[in-house]
C-alpha positions in Angstrom: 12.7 -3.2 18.0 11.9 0.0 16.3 10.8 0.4 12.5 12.0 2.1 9.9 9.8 3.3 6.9 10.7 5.3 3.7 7.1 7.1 2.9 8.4 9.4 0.8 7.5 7.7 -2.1 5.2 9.5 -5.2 3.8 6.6 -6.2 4.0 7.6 -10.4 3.3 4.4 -11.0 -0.2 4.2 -9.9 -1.5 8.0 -10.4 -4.6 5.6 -10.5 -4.9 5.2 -7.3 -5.3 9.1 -6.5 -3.5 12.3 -7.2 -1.5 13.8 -5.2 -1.5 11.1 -2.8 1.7 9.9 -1.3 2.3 5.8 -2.3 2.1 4.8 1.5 -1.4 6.6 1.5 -2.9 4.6 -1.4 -5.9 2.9 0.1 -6.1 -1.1 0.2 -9.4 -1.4 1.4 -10.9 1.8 3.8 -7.3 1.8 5.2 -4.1 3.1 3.3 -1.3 0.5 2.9 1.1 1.7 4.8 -1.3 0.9 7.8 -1.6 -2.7 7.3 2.0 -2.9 7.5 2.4 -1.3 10.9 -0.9 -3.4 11.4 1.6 -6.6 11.0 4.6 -5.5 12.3 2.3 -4.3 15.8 1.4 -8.0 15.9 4.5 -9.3 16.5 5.4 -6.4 19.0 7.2 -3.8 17.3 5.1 -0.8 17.8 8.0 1.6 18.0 7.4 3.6 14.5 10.1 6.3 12.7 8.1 7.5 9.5 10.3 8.8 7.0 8.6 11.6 5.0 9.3 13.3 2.0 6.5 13.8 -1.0 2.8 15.0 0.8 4.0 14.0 4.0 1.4 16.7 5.2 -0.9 13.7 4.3 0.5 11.0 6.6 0.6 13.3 9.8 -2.7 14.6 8.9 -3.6 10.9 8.7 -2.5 10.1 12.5 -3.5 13.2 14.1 -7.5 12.6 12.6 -7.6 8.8 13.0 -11.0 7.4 13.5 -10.8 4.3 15.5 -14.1 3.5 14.7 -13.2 2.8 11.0 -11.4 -0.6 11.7 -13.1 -1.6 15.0 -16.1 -2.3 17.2 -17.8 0.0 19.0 -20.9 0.7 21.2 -23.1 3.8 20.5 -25.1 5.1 23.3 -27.1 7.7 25.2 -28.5 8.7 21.8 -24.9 8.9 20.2 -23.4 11.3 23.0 -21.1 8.1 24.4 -19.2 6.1 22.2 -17.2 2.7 23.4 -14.5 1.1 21.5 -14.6 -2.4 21.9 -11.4 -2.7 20.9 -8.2 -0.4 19.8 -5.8 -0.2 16.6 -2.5 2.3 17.7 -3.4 2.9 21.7 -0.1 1.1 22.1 2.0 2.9 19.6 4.8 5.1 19.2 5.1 7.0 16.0 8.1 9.5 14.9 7.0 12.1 12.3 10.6 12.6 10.4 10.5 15.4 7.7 13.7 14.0 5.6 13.1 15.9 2.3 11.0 15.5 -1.0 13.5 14.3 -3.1 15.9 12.5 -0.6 17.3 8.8 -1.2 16.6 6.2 1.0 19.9 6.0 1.9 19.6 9.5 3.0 16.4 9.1 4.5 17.8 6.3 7.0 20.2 8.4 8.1 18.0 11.0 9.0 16.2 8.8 11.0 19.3 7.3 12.9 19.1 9.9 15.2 15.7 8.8 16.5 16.9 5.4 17.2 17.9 5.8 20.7 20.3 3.4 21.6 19.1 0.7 19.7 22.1 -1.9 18.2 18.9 -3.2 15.8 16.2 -2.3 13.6 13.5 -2.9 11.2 13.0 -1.3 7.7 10.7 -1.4 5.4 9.9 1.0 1.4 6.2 0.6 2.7 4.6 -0.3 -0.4 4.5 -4.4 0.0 2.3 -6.9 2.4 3.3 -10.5 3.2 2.5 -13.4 6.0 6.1 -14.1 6.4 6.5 -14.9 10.1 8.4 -11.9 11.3 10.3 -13.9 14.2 11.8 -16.7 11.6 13.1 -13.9 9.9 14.6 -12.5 12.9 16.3 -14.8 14.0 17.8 -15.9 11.2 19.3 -12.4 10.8 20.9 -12.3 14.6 22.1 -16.3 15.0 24.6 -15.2 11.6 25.3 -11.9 13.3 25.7 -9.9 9.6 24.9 -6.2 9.7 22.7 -6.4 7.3 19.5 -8.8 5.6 16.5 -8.3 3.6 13.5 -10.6 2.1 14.1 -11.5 -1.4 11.4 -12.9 -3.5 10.4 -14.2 -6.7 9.0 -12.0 -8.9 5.6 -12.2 -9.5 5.7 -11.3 -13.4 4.4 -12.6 -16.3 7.9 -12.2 -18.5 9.6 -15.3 -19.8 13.7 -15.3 -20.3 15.1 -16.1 -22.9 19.0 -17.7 -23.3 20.7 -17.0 -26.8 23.7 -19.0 -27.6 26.3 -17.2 -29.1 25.0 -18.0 -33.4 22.0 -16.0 -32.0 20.0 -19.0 -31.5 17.7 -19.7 -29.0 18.4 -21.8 -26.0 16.0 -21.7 -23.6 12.9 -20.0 -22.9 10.8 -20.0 -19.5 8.9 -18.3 -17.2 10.8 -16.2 -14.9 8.9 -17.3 -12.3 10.4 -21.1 -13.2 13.7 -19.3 -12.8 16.3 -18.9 -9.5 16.0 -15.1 -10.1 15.1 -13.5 -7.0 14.2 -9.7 -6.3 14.3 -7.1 -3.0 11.4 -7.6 -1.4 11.8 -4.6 0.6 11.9 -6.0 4.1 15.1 -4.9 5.7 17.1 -5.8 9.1 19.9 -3.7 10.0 22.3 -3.5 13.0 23.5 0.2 14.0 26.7 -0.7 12.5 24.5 0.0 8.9 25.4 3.5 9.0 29.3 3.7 8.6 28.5 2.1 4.6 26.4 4.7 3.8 27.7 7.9 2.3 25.7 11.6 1.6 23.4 11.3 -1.3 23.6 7.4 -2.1 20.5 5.0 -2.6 20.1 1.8 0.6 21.3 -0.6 -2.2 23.6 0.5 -5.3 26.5 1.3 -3.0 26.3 0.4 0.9 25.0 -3.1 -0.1 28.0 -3.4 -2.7 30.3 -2.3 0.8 28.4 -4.6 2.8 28.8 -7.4 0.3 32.5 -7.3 -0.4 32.7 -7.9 3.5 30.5 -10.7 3.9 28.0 -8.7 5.7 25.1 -8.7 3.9 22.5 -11.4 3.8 19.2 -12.5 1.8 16.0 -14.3 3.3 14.6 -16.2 0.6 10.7 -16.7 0.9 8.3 -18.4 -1.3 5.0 -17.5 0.7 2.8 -14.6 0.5 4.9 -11.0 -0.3 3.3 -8.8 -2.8 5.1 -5.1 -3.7 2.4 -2.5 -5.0 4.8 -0.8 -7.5 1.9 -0.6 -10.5 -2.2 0.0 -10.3 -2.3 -3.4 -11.7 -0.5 -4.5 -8.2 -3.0 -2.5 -6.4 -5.9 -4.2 -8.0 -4.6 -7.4 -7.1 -4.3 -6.8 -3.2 -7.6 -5.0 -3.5 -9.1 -8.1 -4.8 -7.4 -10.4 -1.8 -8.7 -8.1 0.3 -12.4 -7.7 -0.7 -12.3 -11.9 -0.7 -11.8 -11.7 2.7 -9.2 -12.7 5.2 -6.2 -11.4 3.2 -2.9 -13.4 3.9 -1.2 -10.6 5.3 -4.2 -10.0 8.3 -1.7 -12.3 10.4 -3.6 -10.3 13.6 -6.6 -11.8 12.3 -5.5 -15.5 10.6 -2.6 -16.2 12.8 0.8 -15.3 13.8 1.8 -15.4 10.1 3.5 -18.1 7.8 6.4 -19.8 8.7 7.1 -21.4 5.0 10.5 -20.3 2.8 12.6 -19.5 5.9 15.5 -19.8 3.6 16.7 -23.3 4.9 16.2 -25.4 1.5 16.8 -22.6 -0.7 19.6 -20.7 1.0 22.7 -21.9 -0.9 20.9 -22.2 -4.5 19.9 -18.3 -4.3 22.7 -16.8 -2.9 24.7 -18.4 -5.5 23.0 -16.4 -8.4 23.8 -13.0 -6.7 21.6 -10.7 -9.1 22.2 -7.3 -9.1 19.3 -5.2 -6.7 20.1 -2.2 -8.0 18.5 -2.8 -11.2 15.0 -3.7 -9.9 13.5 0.0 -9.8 12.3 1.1 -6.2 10.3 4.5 -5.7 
């Protein structure tokens, strides 16, 4: 199944990081994010890439075309460094489409740039790659294809620090509580999506504010609830905080290297009580 991903992302939020860096080329570790992500989606066999460029996109292919394998493998130096041997390889096996789909294109519009480099695929993987997780890609999977919707994506909890307050109608205060302790859930930005995706999107619209609503008042749209590991890098401060699982070693979302990923929230126990609350994705701000 091929993949999908939006890199045409600025990354204001964490200038931090680097100027004039596109956000899928902000480094988590010696490698930039958007490489552990085809890192995890490779593991579980979908090595078919379709990079979506837009800001510095100059960057990414500049990226592939120089890539060291020797930065993120073993290798053998010999014959006084004149014969080099990887032990082993990172992207021998892959297949990555360069798409130029503008600087200041939506992601609805970038998709359907990239439609025409889908072959004859009915399905395929998208991703904004800017988050990580250990979610067990084949769960997910087939969960999307035995309710045969056009469309799903990950939702999450957010991983905020807000509390939410309920005011009564005097003004007084009912309830306040972490948002965490809430059934608020938020696009994780994992996306499955049959072909049939394309006839809800119009020129110029985002992925969610308007195909989703189309997809939604058909009853084709559907949410995969998971409580494990997914973290978005939306702000330096989320940066830091995969940099730090990273430099602890073993980070959850190394699934090539800890395992073939978690298998926990696949959306059986907490289906109905999510689905129910229905909050609007549109308002959770994507770059």
């Amino acid at each position: 199944m091929k993949v999908v991903l939006f890199c045409g992302g600025m990354g204001t939020r964490i200038r931090e990081a680097g100027d004039n860096v596109p956000k899928p080329m902000v480094p988590i570790g010696y490698r930039p994010i958007m490489w552990h992500l085809m890192k995890y989606y490779a593991h579980f066999g979908h090595k078919e890439f379709i990079l979506c460029l837009g800001y510095r996109g100059d960057v990414i292919k500049q990226y592939f075309l120089r890539y060291d394998e020797c930065e993120s493998n073993d290798f053998v130096l010999s014959h006084g460094g004149k014969k080099l041997e990887l032990v082993n390889s990172d992207i021998s096996d892959w297949t990555i489409t360069f798409a130029d789909t503008g600087a200041n294109t939506t992601i609805g519009g970038r998709l359907k740039a990239a439609e025409k480099y889908l072959g004859g695929d009915q399905y395929f993987l998208a991703n904004y790659c800017d988050g990580l997780t250990d979610l067990h890609l084949p769960t997910l999977l087939d969960h999307f294809q035995q309710r045969d919707k056009i469309a799903s994506f990950v939702c999450v909890k957010p991983n905020l620090s807000y509390h939410v307050v309920s005011v009564l109608p005097d003004g007084r205060v009912g309830e306040i509580k972490p948002i965490t302790d809430t059934d608020l859930r938020i696009n994780g930005g994992f996306f499955l999506f049959k072909r049939d995706v394309f006839r809800y999107i119009r020129d110029g619209e985002d992925l969610v504010a308007e195909p989703f609503q189309r997809l939604m008042a058909e009853n084709q749209l559907l949410a995969y609830p998971y409580d494990g590991f997914l973290q978005c890098m939306d702000t330096f401060k989320d940066k830091q905080r995969l940099d730090d699982l990273y430099m602890r070693g073993n980070p959850p979302w190394q699934v090539w290297k800890n395992g073939n990923g978690n298998g926990n929230g696949n959306g059986s126990e907490s289906t109905n009580r999510i689905t129910q609350a229905r909050v609007p994705l549109s308002s959770i701000p994507r770059l």
